[in-house]
N, C-alpha and C positions, 0 to 999 in steps of 0.2 A: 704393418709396422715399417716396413722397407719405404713405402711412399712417404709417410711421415718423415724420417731418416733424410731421404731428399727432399724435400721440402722443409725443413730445419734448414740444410746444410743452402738451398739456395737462397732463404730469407736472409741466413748471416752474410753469403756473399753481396746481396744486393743491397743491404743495409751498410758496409764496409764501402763500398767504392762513396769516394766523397765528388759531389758534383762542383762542375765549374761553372760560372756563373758567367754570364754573357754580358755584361757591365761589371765594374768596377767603379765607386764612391771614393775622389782623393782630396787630398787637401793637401796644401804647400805650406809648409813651416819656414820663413824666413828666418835663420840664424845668422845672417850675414850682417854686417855692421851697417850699412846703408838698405835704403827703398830699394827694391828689386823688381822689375814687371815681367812676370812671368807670360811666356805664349809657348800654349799645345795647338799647333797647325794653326788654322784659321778659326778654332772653335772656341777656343778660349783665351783671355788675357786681363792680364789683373794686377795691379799694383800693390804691392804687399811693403810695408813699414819693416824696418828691425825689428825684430822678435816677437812678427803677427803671425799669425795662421792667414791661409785664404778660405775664402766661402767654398763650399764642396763643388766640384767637379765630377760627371757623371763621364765616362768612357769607355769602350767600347773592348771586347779584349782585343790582344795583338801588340802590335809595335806601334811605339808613338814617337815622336821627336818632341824635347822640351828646352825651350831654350829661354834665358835669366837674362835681364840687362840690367846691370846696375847702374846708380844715379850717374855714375862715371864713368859713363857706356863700356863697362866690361861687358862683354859678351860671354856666356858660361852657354853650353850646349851639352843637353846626355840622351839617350837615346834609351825609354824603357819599353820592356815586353809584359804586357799585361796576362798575367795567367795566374794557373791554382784557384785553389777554394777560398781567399781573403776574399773581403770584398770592399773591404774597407784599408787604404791606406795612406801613409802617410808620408809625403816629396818633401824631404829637409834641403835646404841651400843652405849649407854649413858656412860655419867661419870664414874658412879656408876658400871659398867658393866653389865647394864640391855639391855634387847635384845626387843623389842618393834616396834608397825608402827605409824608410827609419822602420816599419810595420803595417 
């Protein structure tokens, strides 16, 4: 009875830790008023319309640098840390030209 006991109680444990995923699936939301061309390192870059989405981006966990150009060569730069159990999210370029994850 006692083995059972432990063996319940480390099923609940090992069931409970949620795993991190070694990739992350993103996409970029353009809410900015103009074309924005998005660049992750040398891995990625894409031209995104006003109020498009981009094609999915596969990437690695960790720290990345992302940086926005818009049509009027503003330069927008943010710096994200890819972790946790999401695995899916999603980089808004707001209004404002703020750089952020919406989810």
């Amino acid at each position: 009875m006692r083995n059972i006991s432990y063996l319940l109680i480390l099923l609940l444990l090992a069931c409970s830790k949620e795993t991190m995923p070694n990739s992350y699936t993103l996409y970029f939301q353009n809410n900015y008023f103009e074309t924005v061309e998005v660049q992750v390192a040398s891995s990625f870059s894409e031209r995104i319309a006003a109020k498009a989405t981009s094609k999915a981006l596969v990437l690695e966990r960790g720290t990345h640098t992302i940086t926005a150009i818009t049509a009027s060569r503003l330069q927008l730069e943010s710096t994200i840390q890819l972790q946790g159990s999401q695995e899916r999210l999603v980089i808004e370029i707001s209004p404002k030209g703020k750089i952020q994850i919406l989810r």
